[in-house]
C-alpha positions as CSV (number, residue, x, y, z in Angstrom):
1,X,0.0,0.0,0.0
2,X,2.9,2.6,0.6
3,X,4.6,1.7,-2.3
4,X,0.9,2.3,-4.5
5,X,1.4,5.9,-3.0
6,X,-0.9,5.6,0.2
7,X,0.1,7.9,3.0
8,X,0.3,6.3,6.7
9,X,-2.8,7.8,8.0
10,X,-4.6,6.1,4.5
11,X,-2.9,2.5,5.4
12,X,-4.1,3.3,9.1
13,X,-8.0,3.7,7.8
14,X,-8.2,1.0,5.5
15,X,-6.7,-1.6,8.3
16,X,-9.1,-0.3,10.8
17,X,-11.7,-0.1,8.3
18,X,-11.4,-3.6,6.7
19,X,-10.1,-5.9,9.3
20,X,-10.6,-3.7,12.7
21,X,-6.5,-3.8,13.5
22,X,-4.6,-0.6,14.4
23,X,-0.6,0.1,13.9
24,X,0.9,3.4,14.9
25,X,2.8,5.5,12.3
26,X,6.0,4.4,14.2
27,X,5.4,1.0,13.7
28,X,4.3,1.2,10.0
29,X,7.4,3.5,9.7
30,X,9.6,0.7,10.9
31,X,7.7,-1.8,8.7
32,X,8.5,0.1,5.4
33,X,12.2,0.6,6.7
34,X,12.6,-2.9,6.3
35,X,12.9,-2.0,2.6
36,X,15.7,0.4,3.1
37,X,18.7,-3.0,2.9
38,X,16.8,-4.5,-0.2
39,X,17.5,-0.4,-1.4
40,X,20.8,-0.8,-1.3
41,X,21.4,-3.7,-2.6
42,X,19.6,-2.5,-5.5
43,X,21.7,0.8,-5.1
44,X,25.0,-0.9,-5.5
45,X,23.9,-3.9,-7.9
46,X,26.6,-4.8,-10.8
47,X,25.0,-3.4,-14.2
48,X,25.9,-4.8,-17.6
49,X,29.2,-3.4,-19.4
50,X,27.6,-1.7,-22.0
51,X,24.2,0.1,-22.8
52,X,22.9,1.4,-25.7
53,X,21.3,4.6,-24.2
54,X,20.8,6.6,-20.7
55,X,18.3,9.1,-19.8
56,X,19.3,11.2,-17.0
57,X,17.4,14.1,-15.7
58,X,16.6,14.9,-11.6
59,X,13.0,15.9,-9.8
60,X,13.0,18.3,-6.8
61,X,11.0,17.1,-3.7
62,X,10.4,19.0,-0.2
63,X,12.4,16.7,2.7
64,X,12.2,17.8,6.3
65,X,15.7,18.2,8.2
66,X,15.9,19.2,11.8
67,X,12.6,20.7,11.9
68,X,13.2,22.4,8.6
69,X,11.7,22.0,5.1
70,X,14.6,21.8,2.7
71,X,14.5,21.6,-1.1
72,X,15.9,17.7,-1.9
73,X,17.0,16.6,-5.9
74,X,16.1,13.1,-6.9
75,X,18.6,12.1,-9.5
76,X,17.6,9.2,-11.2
77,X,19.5,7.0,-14.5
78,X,17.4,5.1,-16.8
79,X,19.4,2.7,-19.5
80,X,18.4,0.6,-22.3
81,X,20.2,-2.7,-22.6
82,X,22.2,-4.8,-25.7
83,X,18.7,-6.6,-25.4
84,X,16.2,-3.9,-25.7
85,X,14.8,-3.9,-22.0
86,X,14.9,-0.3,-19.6
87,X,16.3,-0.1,-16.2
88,X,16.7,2.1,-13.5
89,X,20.0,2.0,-13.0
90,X,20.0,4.1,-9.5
91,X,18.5,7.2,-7.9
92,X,20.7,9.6,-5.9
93,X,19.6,12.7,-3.8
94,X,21.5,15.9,-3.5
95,X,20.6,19.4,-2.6
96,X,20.6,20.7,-5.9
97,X,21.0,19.8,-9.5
98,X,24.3,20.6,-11.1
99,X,26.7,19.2,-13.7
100,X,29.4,18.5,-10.4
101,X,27.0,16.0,-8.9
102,X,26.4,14.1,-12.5
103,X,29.9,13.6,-12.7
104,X,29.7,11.8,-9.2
105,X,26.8,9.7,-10.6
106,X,28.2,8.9,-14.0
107,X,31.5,7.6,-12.3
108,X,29.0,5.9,-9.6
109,X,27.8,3.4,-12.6
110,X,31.7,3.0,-14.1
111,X,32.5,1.2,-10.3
112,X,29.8,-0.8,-11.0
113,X,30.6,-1.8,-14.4
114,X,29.3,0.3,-17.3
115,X,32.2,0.4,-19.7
116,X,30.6,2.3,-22.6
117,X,27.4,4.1,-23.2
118,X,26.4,4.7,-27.3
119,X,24.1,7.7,-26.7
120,X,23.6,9.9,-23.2
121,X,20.0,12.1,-23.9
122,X,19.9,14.9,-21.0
123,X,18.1,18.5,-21.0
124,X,20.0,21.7,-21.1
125,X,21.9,21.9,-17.8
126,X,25.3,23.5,-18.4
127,X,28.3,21.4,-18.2
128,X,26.2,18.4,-18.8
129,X,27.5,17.1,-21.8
130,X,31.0,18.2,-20.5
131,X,30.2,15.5,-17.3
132,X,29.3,12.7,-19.4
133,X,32.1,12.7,-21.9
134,X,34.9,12.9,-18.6
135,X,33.4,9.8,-17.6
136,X,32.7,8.2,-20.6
137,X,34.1,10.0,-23.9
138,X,33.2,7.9,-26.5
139,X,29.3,8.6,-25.6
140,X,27.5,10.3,-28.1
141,X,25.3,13.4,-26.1
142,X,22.0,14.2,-27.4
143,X,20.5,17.7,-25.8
144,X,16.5,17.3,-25.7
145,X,15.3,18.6,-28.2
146,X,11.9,19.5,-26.6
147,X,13.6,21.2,-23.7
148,X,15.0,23.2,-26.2
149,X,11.8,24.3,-27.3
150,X,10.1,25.2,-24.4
151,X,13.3,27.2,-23.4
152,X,12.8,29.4,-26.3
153,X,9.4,29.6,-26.7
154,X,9.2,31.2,-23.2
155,X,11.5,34.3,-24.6
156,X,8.7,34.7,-27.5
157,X,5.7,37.2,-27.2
158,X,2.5,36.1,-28.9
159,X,2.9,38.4,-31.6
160,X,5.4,36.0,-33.5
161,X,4.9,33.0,-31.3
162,X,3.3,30.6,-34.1
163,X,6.0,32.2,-36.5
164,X,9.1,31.5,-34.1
165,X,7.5,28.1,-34.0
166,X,7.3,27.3,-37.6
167,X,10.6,28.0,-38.0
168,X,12.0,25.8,-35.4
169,X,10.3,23.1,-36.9
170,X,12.1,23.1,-40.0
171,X,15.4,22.3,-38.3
172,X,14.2,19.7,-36.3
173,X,12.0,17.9,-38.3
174,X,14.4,18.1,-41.3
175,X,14.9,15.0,-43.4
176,X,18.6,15.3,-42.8
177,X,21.9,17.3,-41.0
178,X,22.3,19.2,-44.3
179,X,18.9,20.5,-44.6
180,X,18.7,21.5,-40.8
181,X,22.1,23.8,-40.7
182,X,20.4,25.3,-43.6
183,X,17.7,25.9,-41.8
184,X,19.0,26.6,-38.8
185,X,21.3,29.7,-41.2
186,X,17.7,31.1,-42.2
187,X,16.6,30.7,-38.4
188,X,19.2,33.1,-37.4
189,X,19.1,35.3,-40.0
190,X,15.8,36.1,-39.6
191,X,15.1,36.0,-35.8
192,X,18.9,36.6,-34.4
193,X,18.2,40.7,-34.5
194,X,15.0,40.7,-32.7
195,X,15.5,37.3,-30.0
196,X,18.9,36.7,-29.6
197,X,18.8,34.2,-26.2
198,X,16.2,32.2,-27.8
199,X,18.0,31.7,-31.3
200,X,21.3,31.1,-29.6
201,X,20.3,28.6,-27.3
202,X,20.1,26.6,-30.9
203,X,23.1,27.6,-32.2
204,X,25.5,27.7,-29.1
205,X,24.1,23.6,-28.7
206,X,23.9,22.5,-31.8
207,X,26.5,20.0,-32.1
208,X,24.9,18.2,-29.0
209,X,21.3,18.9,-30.5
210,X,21.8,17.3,-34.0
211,X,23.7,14.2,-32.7
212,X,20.2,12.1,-33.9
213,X,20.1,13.2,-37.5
214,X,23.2,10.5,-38.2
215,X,20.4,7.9,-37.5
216,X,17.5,6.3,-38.9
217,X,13.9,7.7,-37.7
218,X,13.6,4.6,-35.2
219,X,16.5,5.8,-33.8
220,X,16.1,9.6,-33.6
221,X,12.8,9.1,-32.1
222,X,14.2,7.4,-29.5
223,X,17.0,9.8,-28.9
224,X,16.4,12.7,-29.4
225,X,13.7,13.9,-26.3
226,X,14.0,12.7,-22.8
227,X,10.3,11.5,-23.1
228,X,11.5,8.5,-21.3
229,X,12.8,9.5,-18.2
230,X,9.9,12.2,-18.4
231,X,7.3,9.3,-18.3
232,X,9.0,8.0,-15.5
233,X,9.0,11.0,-13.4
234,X,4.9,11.2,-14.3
235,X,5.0,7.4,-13.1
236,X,6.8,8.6,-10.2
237,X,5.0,11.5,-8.9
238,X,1.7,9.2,-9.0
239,X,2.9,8.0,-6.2
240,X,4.3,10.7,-3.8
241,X,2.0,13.3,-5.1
242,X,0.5,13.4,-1.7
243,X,3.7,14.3,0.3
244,X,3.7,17.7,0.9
245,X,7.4,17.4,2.2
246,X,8.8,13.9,3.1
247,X,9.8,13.4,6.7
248,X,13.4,12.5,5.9
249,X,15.4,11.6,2.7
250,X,15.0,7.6,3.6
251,X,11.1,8.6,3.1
252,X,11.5,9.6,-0.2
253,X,13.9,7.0,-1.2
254,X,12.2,3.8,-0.2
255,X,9.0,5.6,-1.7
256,X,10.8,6.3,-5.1
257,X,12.3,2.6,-5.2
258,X,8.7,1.0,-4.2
259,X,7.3,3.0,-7.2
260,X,10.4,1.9,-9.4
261,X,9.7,-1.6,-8.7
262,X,6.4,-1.6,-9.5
263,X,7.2,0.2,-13.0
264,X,9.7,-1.9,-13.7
265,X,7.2,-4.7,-13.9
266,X,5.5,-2.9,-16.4
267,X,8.7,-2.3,-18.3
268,X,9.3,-6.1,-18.3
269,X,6.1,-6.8,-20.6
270,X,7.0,-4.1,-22.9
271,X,10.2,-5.8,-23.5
272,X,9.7,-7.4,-27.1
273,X,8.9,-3.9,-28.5
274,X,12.1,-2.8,-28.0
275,X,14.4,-5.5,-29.3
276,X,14.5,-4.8,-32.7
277,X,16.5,-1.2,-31.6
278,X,19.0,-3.9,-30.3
279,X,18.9,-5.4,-33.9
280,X,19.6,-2.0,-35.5
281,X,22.6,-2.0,-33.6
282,X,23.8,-5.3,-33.1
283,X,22.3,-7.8,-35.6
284,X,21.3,-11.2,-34.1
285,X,24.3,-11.9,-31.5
286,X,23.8,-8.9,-29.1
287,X,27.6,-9.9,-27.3
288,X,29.6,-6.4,-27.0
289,X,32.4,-8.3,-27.9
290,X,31.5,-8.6,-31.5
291,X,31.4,-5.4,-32.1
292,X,34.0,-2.9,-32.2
293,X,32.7,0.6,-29.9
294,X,35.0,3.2,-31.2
């Protein structure tokens, strides 16, 4: 029931309620602790040596500390496996999201085995990119390109909103890399003048925007947003939703992995739609070792 999202006092009225039995929130807080070894376990698992993808991105949560509310970051890493199946690799809190702390994450998942990643899809954060490639530089970083979007379209009045919009859609959504520098050329020529934060937020990134256009659509659909880790976090908040701030950071963590669990299960059926992305890559004999990663 905790792990569905219920909060204490709900788990407290539905025992009463249903079978006329009482547990104080002390003792159903010591109950769900008993999940926080099986967390760790989980934390410090041994992951595969090589993944096709990783979404990374963090959620901000209210945790109280000492009789204070404080603002908490939950960090969290999903990859996609030689054999087409997600996984959350590990969640991490911090006080704040930065490019430091990903660097402490990405070399978190090195000691436990990762080797190589093909692609890395993130938001915007500076430094990002920069992180990822320290830790693994043969990983090819793909900014999101719907971040991107909402960035600028926030710097856009309505007067030449639907116009702004138009335009960015030609570089995105063209065919190939060619056509979309071409594009992006016009782009600046036209808009540069009058919104020059929201056209150089394209052109300053472009090198780790347009990382997908090498690819076939299959592939660039898959790369080039962070919808994944962005229906995750949906998935997610489901189930802490009603936490106005989390008692301590062990609250929110055992919460998070009850709700990754259950996802995960979810995941598992969903498995056979993804293989054929492990085909694109690696043919019928998805061993690393066959193929050369340079």
């Amino acid at each position: 029931m905790y792990g569905r999202g219920m909060s204490y006092s709900d788990i407290q009225g539905h025992l009463r309620e249903l079978y006329g039995f009482s547990l104080s929130t002390g003792e159903l807080s010591n109950i769900t602790d008993q999940v926080l070894p099986l967390l760790r376990e989980w934390q410090n698992r041994p992951l595969y040596s090589v993944y096709v993808a990783l979404w990374m991105d963090g959620m901000y949560y209210k945790v109280r500390v000492d009789g204070k509310v404080v603002t908490r970051v939950l960090y969290s890493v999903i990859g996609l496996d030689l054999h087409g199946k997600k996984d959350v690799l590990g969640i991490y809190l911090s006080e704040s999201e930065g490019a430091k702390f990903w660097l402490t994450i990405m070399n978190d998942i090195k000691q436990r085995g990762v080797e190589d990643v093909l692609f890395a899809c993130v938001d915007g954060l500076k430094s990002f990119p920069e992180a990822i490639e320290s830790a693994f530089p043969r990983t090819q970083v793909q900014l999101c390109i719907v971040h991107q979007i909402r960035y600028s379209m926030r710097l856009i009045p309505d007067k030449h909103y639907r116009a702004f919009l138009n335009g960015l859609k030609t570089i995105y959504q063209a065919p190939n890399l060619s056509t979309a520098e071409a594009n992006l050329q016009l782009f600046e020529e036209k808009w540069v003048k009058l919104y020059p934060q929201a056209v150089q937020t394209w052109t300053n990134n472009w090198t780790n925007m347009s990382a997908y256009f090498d690819y076939s659509p299959l592939i660039r659909k898959m790369i080039y947003t962070t919808n994944t880790i962005e229906s995750y976090h949906r998935n997610i908040r489901k189930m802490t939703k009603t936490k106005a701030a989390f008692t301590s950071d062990n609250a929110l963590l055992k919460l998070a992995f009850l709700a990754i669990q259950n996802m995960e299960k979810i995941w598992n059926k969903l498995e056979n739609n993804l293989i054929r992305i492990n085909d694109y890559f690696w043919g019928q004999n998805p061993n690393p070792k066959t193929r050369n990663l340079t």
